[in-house]
C-alpha positions as CSV (number, residue, x, y, z in Angstrom):
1,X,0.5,4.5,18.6
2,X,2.0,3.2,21.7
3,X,0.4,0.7,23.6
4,X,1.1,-1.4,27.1
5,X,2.7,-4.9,26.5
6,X,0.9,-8.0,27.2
7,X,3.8,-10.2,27.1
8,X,7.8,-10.6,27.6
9,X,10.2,-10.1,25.0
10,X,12.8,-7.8,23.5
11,X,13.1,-4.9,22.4
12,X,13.9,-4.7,18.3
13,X,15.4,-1.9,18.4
14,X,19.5,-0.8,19.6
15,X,19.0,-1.1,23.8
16,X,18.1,-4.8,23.1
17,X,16.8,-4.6,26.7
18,X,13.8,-6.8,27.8
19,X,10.6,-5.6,27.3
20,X,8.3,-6.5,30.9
21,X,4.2,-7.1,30.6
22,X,2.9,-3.3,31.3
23,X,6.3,-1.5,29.4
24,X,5.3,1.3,26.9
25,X,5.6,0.0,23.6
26,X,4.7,0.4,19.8
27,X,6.0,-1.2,16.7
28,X,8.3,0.3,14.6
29,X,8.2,-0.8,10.9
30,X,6.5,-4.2,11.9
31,X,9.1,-4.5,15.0
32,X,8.2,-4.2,18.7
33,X,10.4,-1.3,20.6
34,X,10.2,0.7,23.7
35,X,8.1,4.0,23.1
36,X,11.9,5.6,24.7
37,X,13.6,3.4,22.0
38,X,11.4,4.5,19.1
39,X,13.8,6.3,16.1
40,X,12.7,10.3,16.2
41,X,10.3,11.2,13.3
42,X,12.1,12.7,10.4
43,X,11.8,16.6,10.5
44,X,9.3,18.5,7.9
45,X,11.3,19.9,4.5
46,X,12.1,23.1,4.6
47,X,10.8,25.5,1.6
48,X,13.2,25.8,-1.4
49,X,13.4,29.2,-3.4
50,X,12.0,28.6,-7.3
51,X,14.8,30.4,-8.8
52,X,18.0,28.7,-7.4
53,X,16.7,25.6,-5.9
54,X,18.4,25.7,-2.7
55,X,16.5,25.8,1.0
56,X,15.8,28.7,2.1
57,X,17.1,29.6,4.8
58,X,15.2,29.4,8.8
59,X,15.2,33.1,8.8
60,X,13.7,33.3,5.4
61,X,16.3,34.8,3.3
62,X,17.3,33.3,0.0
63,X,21.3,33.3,-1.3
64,X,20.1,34.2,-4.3
């Protein structure tokens, strides 16, 4: 949940830029980053088949 900074600071993640009172900002694994800044969510698992195990496929088809 992003939030506007009340203080001055850094920002914890790569840009190491300042962050200014009013920035966007949320924390990140207990560290304060821009919201721009902030790592991309990991994307959802796709399905895997029951019989061989391996993801199927984004069209739905199986190798197996």
């Amino acid at each position: 949940m992003s939030f506007r900074a009340k203080y001055n600071g850094v920002c914890g993640n790569e840009c190491s830029d300042r962050i200014h009172e009013g920035d966007e900002v949320e924390y990140v694994e207990q560290v304060l980053v821009h919201v721009d800044c902030a790592p991309a969510s990991e994307p959802e698992p796709r399905p895997v088949c029951p019989t061989c195990f391996m993801e199927i496929a984004l069209n739905g088809a199986c190798s197996c």
